[in-house]
N, CA, C and O atoms as CSV, one atom per row, in Angstrom:
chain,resi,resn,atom,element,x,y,z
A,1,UNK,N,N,-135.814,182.324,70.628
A,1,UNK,CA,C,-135.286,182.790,69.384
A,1,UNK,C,C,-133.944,182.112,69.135
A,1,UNK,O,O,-133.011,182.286,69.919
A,2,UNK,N,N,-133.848,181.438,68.187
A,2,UNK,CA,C,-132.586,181.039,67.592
A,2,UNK,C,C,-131.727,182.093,67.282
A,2,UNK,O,O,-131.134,182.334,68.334
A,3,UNK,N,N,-131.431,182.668,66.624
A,3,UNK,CA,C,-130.542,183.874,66.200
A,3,UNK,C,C,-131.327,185.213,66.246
A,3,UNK,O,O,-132.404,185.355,66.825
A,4,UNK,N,N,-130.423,186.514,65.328
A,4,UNK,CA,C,-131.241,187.594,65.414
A,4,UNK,C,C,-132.031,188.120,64.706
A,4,UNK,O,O,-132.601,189.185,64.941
A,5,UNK,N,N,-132.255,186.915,63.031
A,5,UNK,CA,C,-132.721,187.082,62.343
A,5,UNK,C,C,-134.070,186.385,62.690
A,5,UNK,O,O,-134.985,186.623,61.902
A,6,UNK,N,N,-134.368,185.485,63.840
A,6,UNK,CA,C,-135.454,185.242,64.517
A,6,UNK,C,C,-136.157,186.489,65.339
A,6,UNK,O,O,-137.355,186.767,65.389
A,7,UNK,N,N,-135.253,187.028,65.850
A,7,UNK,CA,C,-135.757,188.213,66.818
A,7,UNK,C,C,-136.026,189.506,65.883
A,7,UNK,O,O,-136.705,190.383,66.417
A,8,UNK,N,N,-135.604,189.732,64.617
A,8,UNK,CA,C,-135.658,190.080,63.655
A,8,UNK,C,C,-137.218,190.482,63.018
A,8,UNK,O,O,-137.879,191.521,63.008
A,9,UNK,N,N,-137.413,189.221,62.545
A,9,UNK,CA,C,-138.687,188.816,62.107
A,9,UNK,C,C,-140.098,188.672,62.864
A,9,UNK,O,O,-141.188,188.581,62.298
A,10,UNK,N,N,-139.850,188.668,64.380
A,10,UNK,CA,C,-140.885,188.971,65.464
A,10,UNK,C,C,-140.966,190.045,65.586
A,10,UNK,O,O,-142.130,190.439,65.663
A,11,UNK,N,N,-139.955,191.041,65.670
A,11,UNK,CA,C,-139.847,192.263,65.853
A,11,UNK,C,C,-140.461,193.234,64.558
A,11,UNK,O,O,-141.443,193.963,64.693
A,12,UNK,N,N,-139.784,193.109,63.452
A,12,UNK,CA,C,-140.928,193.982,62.463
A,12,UNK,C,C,-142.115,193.586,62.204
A,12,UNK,O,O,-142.610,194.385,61.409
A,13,UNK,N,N,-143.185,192.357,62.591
A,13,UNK,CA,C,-144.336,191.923,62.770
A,13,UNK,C,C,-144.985,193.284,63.534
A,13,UNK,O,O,-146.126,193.730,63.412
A,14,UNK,N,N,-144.360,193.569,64.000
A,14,UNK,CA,C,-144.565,194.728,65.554
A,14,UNK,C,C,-145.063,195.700,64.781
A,14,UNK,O,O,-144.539,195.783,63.671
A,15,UNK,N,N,-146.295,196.796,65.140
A,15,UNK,CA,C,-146.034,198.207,64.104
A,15,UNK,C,C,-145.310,198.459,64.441
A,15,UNK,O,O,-144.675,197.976,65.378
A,16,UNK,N,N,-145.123,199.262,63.856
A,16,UNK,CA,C,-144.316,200.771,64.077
A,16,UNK,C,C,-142.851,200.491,64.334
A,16,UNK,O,O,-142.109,201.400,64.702
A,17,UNK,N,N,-142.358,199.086,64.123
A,17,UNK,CA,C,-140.870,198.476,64.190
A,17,UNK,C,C,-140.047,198.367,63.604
A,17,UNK,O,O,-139.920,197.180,63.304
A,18,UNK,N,N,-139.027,199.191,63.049
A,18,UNK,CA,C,-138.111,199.188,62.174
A,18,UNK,C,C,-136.877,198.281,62.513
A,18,UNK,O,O,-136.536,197.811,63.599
A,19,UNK,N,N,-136.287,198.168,61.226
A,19,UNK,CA,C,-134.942,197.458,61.081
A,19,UNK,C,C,-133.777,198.963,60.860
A,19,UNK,O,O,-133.804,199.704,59.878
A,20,UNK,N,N,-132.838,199.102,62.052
A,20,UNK,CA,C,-131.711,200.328,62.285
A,20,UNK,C,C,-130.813,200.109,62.372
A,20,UNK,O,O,-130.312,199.063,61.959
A,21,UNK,N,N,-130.101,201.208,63.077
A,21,UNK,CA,C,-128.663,200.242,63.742
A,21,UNK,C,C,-128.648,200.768,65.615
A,21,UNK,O,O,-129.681,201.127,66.180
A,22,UNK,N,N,-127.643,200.719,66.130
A,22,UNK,CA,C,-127.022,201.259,67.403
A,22,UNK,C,C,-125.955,201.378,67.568
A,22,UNK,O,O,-125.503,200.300,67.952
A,23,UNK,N,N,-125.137,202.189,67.493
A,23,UNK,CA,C,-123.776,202.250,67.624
A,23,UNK,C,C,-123.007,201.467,66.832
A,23,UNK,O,O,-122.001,200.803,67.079
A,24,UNK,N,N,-123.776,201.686,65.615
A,24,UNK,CA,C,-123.138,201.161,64.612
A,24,UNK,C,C,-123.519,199.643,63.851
A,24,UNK,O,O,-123.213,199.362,62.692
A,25,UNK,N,N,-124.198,198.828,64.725
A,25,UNK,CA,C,-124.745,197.261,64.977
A,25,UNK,C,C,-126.402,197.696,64.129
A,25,UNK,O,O,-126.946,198.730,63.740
A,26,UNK,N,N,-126.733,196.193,64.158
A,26,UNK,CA,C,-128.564,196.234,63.592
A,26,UNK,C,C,-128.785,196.232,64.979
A,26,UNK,O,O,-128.074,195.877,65.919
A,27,UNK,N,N,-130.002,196.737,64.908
A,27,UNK,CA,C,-131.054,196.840,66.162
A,27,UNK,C,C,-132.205,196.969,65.387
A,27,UNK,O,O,-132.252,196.800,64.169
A,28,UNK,N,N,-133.168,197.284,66.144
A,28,UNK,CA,C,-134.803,197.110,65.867
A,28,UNK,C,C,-135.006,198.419,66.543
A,28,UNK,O,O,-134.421,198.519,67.621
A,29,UNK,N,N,-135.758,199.528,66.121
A,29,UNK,CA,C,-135.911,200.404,66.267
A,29,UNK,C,C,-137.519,200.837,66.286
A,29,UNK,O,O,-138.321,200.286,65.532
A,30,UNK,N,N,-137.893,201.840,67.188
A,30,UNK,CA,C,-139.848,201.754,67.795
A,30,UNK,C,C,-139.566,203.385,68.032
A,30,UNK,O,O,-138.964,203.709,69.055
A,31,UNK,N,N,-139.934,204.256,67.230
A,31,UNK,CA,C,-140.607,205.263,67.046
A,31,UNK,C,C,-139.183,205.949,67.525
A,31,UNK,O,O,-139.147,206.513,68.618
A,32,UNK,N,N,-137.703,205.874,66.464
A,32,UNK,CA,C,-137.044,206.512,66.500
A,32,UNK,C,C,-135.706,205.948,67.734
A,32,UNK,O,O,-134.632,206.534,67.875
A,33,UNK,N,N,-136.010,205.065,68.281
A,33,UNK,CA,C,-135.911,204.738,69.953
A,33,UNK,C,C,-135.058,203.465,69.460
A,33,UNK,O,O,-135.171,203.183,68.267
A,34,UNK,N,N,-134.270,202.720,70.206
A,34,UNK,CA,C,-133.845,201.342,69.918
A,34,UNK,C,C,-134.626,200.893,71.109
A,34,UNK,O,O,-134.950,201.540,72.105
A,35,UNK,N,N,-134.917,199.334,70.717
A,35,UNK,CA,C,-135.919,198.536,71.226
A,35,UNK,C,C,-135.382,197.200,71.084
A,35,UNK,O,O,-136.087,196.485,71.797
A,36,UNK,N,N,-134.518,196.528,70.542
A,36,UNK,CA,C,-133.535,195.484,70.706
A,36,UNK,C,C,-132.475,195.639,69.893
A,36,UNK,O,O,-132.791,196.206,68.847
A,37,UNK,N,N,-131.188,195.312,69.983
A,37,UNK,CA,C,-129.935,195.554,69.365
A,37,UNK,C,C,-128.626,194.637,69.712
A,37,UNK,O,O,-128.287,194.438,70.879
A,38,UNK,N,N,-127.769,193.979,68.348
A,38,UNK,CA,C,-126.877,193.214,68.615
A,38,UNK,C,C,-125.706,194.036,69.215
A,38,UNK,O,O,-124.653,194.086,68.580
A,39,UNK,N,N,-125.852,194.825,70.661
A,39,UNK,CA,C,-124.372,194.957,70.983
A,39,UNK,C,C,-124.171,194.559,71.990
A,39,UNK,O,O,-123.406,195.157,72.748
A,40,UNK,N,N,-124.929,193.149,72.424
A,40,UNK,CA,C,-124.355,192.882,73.952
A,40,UNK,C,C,-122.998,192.634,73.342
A,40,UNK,O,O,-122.560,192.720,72.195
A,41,UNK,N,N,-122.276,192.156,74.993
A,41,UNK,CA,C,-120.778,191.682,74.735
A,41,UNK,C,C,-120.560,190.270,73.911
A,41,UNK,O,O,-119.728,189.792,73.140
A,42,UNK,N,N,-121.628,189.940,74.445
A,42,UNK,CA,C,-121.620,188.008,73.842
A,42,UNK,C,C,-122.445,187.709,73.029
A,42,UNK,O,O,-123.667,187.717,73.179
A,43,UNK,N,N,-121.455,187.238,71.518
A,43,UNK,CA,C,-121.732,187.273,70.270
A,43,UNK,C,C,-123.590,186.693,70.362
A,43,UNK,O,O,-124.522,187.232,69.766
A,44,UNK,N,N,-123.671,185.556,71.228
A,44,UNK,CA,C,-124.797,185.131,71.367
A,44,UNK,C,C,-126.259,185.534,72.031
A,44,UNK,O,O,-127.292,184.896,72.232
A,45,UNK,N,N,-125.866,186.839,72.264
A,45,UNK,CA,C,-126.943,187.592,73.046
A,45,UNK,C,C,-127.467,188.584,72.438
A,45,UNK,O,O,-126.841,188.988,71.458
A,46,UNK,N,N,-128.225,189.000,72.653
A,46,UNK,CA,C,-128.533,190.520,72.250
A,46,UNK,C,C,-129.060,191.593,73.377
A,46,UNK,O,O,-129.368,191.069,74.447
A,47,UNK,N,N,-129.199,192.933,73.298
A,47,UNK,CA,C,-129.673,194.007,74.482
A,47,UNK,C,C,-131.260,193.846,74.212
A,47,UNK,O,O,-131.687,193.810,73.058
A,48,UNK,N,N,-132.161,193.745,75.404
A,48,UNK,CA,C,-133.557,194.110,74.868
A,48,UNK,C,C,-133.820,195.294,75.794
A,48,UNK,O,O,-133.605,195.008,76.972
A,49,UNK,N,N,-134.304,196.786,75.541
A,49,UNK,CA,C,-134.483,197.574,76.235
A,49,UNK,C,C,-135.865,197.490,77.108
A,49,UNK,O,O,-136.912,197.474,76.459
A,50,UNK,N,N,-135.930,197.442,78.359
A,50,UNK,CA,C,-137.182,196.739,78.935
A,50,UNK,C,C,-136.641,198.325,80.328
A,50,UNK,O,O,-135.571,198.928,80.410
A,51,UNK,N,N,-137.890,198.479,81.135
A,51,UNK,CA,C,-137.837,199.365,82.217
A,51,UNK,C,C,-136.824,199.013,83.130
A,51,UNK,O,O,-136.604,197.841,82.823
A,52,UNK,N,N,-136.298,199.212,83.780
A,52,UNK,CA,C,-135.533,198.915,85.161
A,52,UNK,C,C,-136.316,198.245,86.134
A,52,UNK,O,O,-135.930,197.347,86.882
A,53,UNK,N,N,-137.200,198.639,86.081
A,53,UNK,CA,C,-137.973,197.778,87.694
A,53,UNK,C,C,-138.903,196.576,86.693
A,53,UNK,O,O,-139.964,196.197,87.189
A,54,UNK,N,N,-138.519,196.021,85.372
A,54,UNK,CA,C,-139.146,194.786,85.338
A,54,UNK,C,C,-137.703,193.739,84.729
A,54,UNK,O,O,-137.820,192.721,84.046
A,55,UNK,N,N,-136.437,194.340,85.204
A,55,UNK,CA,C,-135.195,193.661,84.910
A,55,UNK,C,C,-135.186,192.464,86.261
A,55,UNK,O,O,-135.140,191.237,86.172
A,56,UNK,N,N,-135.237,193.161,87.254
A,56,UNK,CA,C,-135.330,191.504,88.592
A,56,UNK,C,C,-136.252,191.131,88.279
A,56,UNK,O,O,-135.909,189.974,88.523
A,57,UNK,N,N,-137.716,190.958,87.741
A,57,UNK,CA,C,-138.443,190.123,87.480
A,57,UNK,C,C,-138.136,189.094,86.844
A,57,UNK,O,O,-138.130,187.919,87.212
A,58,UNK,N,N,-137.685,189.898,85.149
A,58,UNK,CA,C,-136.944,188.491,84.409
A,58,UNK,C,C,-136.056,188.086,84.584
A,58,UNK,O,O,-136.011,187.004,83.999
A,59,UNK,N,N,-134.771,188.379,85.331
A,59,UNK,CA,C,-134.006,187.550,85.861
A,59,UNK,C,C,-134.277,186.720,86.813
A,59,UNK,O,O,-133.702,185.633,86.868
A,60,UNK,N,N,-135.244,187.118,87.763
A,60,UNK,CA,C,-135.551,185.741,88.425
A,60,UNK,C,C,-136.563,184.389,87.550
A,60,UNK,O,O,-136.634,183.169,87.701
A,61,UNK,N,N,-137.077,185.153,86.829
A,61,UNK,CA,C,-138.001,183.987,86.189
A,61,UNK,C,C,-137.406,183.189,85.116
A,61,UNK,O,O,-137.598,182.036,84.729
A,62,UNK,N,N,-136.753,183.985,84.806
A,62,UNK,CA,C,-135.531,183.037,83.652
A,62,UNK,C,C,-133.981,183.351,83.220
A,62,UNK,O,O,-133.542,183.709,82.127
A,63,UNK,N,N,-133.072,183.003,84.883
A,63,UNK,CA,C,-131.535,183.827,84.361
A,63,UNK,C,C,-130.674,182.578,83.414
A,63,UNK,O,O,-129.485,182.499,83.105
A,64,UNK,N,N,-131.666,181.817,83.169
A,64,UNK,CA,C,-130.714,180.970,81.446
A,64,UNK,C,C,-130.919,181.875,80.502
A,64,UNK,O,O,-129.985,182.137,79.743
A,65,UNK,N,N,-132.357,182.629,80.335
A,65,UNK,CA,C,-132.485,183.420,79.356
A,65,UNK,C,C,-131.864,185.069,79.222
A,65,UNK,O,O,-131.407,185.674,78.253
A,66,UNK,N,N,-132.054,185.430,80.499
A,66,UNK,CA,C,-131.901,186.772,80.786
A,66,UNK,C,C,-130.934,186.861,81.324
A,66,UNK,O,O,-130.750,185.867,82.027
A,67,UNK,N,N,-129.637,188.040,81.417
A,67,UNK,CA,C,-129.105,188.679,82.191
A,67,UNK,C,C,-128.175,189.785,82.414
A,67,UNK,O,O,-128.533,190.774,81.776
A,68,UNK,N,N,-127.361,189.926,82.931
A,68,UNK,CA,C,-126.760,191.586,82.517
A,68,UNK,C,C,-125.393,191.646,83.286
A,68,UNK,O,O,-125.324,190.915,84.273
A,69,UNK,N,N,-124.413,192.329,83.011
A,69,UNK,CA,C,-122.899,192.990,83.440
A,69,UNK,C,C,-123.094,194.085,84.312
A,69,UNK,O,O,-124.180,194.648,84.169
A,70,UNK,N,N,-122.224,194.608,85.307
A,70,UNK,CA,C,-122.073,195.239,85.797
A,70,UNK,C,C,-122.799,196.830,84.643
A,70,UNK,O,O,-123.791,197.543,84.793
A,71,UNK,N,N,-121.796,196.805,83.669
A,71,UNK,CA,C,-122.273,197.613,83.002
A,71,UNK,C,C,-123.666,198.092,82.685
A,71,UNK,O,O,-123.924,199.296,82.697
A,72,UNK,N,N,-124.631,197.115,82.384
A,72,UNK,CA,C,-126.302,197.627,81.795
A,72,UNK,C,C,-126.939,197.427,83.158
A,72,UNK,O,O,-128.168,197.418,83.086
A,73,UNK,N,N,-126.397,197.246,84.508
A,73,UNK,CA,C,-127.335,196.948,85.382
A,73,UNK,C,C,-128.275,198.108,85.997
A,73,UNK,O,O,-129.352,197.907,86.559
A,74,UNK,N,N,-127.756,199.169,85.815
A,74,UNK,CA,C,-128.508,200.791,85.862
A,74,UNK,C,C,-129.181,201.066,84.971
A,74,UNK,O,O,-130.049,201.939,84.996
A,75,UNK,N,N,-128.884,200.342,83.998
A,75,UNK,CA,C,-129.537,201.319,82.477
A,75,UNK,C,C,-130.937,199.986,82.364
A,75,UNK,O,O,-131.065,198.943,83.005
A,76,UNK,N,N,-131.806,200.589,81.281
A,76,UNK,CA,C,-132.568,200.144,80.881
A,76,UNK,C,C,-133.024,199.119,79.726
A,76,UNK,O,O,-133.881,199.239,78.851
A,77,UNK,N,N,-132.069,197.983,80.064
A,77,UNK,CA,C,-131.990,197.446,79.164
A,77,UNK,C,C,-131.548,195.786,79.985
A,77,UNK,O,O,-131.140,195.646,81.138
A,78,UNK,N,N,-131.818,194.598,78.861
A,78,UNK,CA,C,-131.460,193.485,79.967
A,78,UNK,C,C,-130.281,192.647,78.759
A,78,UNK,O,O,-130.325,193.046,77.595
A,79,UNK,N,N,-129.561,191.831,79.024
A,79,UNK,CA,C,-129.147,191.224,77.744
A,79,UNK,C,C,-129.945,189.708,77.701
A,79,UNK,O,O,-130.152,189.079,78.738
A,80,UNK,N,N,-130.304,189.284,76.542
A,80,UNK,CA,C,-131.034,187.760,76.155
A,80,UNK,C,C,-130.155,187.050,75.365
A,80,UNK,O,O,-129.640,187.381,74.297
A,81,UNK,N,N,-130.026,185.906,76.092
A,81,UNK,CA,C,-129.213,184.652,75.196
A,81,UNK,C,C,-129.950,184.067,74.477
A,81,UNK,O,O,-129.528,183.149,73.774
């Protein structure tokens, strides 16, 4: 994805996928729930909310693409550049 208006446009393809916010930011929103959202720290990333036990997966398979701060490393969510 080039920007977030790429991740944007994949994302409401999705049912049931809305355009929201999160703490104030756009996010993409799935049955009330956020499901991706511009508040990583780095302007160039975004949060994608994914389980906890499939966060070391994608970081090992792609940490150019994927990765995370001290902060989201508990929570459920990974950040994508």
């Amino acid at each position: 994805m080039k920007d977030w208006s790429s991740v944007v446009a994949v994302g409401i393809a999705l049912p049931r996928v809305e355009q929201g916010t999160s703490y104030g930011k756009p996010a993409l929103r799935f049955r009330e729930r956020t499901l991706a959202a511009t508040t990583a720290p780095d302007p160039g990333s975004f949060v994608l909310h994914v389980a906890v036990e499939e966060k070391d997966w994608l970081l090992e398979r792609d940490p150019a693409t994927f990765w995370q701060t001290d902060q989201h490393r508990d929570w459920p969510a990974i950040l994508v550049r």
